[in-house]
N, C-alpha and C positions, 0 to 999 in steps of 0.2 A: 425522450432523449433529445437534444440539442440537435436541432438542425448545420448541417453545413453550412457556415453563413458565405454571401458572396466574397466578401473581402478574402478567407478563407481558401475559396474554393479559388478562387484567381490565383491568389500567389503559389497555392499547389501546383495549379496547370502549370504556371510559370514555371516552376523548376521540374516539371515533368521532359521538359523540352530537350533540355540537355542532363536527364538522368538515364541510366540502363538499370539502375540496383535498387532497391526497396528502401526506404528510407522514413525516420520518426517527422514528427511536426508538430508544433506545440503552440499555441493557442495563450500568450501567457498576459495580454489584455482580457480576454476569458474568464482567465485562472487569476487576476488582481480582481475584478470585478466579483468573483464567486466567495473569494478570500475576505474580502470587505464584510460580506454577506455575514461571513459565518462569524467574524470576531465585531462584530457591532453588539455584544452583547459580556452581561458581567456573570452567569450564571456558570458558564465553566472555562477552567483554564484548558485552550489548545494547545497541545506538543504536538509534531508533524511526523509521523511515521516513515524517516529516509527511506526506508525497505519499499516503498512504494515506486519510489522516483530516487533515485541521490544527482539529478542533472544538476550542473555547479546553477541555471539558470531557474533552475526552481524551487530551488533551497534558497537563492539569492529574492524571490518572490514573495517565498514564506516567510523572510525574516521581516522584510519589508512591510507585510501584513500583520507582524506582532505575532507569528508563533515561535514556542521553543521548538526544540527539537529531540526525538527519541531515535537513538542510535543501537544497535544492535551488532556491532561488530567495532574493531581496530578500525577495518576501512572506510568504515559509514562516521566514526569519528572522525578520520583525519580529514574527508570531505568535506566536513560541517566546519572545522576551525578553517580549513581553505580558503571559504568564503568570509572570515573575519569576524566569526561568531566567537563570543566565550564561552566558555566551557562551562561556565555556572548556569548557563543558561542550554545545558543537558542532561538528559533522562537516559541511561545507559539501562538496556531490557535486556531482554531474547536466554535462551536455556543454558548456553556455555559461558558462561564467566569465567576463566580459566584463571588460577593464581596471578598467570605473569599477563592478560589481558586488565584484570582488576588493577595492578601494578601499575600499568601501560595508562590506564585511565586518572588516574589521583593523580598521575608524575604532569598530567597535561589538564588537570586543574579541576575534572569532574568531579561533583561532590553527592549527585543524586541518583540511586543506584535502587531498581527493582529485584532484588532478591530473590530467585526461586528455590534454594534448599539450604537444608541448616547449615551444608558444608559453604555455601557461598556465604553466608551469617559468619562464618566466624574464620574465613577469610578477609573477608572485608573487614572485619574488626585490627586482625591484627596489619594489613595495610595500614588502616588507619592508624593503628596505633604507632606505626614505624614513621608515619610521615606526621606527627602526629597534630592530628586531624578532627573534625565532627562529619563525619556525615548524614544525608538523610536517607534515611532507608524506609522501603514499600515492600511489606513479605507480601508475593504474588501466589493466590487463592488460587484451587481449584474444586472447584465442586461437580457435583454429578445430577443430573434430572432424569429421569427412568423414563423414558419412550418417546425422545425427541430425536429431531435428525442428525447426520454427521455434515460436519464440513473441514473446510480445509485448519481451519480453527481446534477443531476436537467437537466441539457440540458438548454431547454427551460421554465421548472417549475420552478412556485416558489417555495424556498426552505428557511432553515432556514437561508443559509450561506449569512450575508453580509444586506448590502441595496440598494434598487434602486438608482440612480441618483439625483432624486428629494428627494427623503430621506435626502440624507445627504448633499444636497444644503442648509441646515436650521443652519449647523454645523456652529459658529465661533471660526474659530483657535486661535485667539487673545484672548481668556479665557481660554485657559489652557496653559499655562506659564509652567508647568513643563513636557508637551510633544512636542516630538521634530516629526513631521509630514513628513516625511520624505519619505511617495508614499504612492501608491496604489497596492489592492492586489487581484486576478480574478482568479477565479477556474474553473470552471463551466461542463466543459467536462472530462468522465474519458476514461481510455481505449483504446484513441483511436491510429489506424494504419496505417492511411491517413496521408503521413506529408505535403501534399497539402492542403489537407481541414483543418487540424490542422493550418496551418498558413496563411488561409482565416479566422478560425476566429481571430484569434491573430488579424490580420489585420482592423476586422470589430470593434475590442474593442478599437483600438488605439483614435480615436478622441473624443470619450463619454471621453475616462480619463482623457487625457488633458484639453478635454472645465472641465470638474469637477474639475481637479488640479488648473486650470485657475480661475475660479469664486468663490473654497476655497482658494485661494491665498496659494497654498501648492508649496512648489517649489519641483516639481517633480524631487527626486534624483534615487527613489528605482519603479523599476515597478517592481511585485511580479505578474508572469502567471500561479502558481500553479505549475501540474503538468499535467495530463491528457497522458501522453505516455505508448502505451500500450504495452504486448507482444500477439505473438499467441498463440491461443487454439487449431484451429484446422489447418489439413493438407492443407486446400486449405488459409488459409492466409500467408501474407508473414511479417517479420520482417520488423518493420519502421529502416530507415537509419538516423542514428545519424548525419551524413556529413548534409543530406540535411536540419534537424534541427536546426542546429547548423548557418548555412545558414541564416533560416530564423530569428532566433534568433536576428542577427545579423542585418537586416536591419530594424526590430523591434525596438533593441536600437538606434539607428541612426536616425529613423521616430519619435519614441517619443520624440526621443532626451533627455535621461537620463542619471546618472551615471553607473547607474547598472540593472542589470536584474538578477532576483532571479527566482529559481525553486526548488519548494519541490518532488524529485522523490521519488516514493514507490516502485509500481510495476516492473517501469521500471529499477529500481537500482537491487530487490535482487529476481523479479518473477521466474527468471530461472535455479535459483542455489539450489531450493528443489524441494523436492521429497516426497510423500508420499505412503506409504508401505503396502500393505494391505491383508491380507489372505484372501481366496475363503474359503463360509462356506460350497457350493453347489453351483452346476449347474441343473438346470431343464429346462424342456419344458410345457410352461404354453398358452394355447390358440396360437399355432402356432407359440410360440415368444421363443427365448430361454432367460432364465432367471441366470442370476448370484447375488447369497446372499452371498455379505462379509462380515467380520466382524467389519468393520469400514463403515460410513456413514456420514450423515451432522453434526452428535456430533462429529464428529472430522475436517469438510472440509465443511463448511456451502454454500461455494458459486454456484456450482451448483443449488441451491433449491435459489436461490436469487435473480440471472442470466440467469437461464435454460441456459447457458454454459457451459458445464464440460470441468475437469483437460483432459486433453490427457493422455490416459491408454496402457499400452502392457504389456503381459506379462511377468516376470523375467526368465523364463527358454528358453530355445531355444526351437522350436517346428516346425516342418515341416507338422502338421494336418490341413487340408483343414480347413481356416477362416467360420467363420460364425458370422454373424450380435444380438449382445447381450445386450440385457439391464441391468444396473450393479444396484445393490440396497443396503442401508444397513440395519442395525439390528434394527433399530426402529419401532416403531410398528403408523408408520404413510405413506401415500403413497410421500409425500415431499420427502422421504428417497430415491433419486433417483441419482444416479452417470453419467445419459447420457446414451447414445446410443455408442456403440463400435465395431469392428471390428477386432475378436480375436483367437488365436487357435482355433478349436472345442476341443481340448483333454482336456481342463482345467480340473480339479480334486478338492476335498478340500485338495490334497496338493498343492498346488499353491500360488503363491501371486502375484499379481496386483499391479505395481507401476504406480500412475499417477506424472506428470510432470508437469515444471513450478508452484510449489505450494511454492515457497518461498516467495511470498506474500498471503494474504490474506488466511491462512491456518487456523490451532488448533486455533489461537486468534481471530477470526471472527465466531467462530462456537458456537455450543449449547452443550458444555461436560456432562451436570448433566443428561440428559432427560434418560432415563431408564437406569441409573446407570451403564456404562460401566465405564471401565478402562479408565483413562485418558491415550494418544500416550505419549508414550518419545520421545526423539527427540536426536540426535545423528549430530555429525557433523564430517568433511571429508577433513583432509588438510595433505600434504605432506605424503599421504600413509597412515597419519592415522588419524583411526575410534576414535570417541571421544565420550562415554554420556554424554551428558550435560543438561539434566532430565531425570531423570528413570520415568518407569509407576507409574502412582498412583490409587491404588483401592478404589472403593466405602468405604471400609473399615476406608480407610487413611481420606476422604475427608466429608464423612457424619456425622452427630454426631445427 
């Protein structure tokens, strides 16, 4: 995992000075330099996963770096056009495509659409056919592997994303005349850090899609693998290596034998370039265990409580006091409210604060803000020296009526 760098760490202190309330931090020289990384290369097309991040400043980063964009909802569209993107340059996904959502999308220019069930097939058809249209369409695959793990993804569950096989053997392409069918689209593992086993399964999907591209007479241009790349949480994982990805990527397109290969990254684009900030409300010793209450918890950072994985946490101040092993909790008045297991100063104080790491995916937009009326995090962003608000807190005040 990335170290706190000094530049970093300073301008945090800095607005620790005059904060009381927990607050995001982004890292977006980080997240331009990481972004480079990953599009210096011709072997697959990147679209950026909003559901990860939709901050108007990180969407504004990722265009900048050359990704499109995959959107999942009304609102993660209208985000994306905010920032002065077009619309042809979106990948609208996720299980609910609702008649007047599909509607909502074509009227604002989108034309490339993942498809999960026959009924959104021949809605989109007739959209298109009203506005009258080509689009490109990607029917989203679900397959099944007998004795692998679950994740938030599905793994091995069945889940909402997509259809089996035999599902969508029933499809004929030769009835909708205004969609251009142009591949296939597989998600199914998140997370992960294995890019061996990562491109065992890649490997094990390849011939279901072809015999499916093969017997829908779909002439396989676009195979779409999701995303699934993860970063580390804790000390004993290691960073997946983009090289070897990239790698397999490669003999992927070449075994399918496609035009292209698409990937929608999330976590893997902007996981490591936030930060979240967090005041110590107390320290205590509670049945042997020492206990740490801050002021922020899963109303603002839900996935711990989702995962039983937590952010990686240390201290912001330097501290030379013998470590001790600490359970970190937040303000809710539910035992869910739980930050992990840590390994921290002993001196902590409630003047202190707590930065966890890697939280520039699945952060504030993933969480439960309203539940006993806390302050909503501001979020602050971090490029060329300087500290930026780019939403201030909001109080129950602001936000309840």
């Amino acid at each position: 995992m990335p170290a706190l760098s000094t530049p970093v760490k300073t301008a945090i202190s800095d607005l620790v000075q005059n904060q009381h309330e927990p607050f995001y931090f982004y890292d977006l020289d980080a997240l331009h330099a990481h972004l480079t990384q990953l599009t210096e290369q011709t072997v697959v097309k990147l679209w950026y996963a909003v559901k990860a991040n939709p901050l108007s400043s990180i969407i504004q980063t990722l265009d900048q770096a050359g990704f499109d964009f995959d959107v999942a909802s009304s609102g993660e569209l209208q985000q994306v056009l905010a920032q002065g993107i077009n619309a042809n340059r979106v990948l609208n996904t996720g299980p609910a495509k609702s008649k007047r959502q599909i509607e909502e999308f074509l009227s604002l220019g989108v034309t490339t659409f993942v498809a999960e069930s026959l009924n959104q097939v021949a809605w989109l058809q007739d959209a298109a056919k009203r506005h009258k249209i080509q689009l490109r369409i990607l029917l989203r695959i679900q397959l099944r592997w007998p004795d692998n793990e679950k994740n938030p993804l599905g793994g091995d569950s069945l889940t909402p994303f997509g259809l089996g096989t035999q599902e969508w053997s029933s499809l004929s392409i030769s009835e909708y005349d205004h969609l251009d069918f142009v591949g296939l689209h597989i998600f199914q593992w998140g997370n992960m850090l294995d890019a061996e086993k990562l491109a065992s399964l890649w490997q094990q999907m390849i011939d279901p899609l072809v015999t499916l591209a093969e017997q829908l007479d779909i002439n396989l241009r676009v195979l779409d693998l999701g995303g699934g790349l993860g970063i580390p949480y804790a000390a004993s994982q290691s960073a997946i290596d983009w090289s070897v990805i990239l790698d397999s990527l490669e003999n992927i397109k070449k075994q399918a034998n496609v035009d292209e290969l698409w990937m929608e990254l999330g976590r893997y684009a902007v996981g490591e370039c936030g930060y979240y900030v967090n005041p110590v409300v107390e320290q205590k010793r509670n049945y042997s265990s020492n206990q740490l209450i801050l002021a922020g918890g899963i109303n603002h950072i839900l996935r711990p409580a989702v995962t039983t994985q937590a952010f990686p946490a240390e201290l912001l101040r330097d501290s030379t006091s013998t470590p001790k092993t600490f359970t970190l909790h937040g303000p809710l008045c539910t035992a869910l409210d739980h930050l992990g297991e840590h390994t921290l100063p002993g001196d902590i104080t409630e003047q202190d604060w707590i930065v966890f790491s890697q939280c520039g995916a699945y952060g504030f937009t993933e969480s439960m803000p309203y539940f006993l009326c806390h302050t909503l995090p501001s979020e602050y962003t971090y490029q060329s020296g300087q500290t930026r608000c780019v939403r201030p807190p909001l109080t129950p005040q602001n936000y309840l009526r």
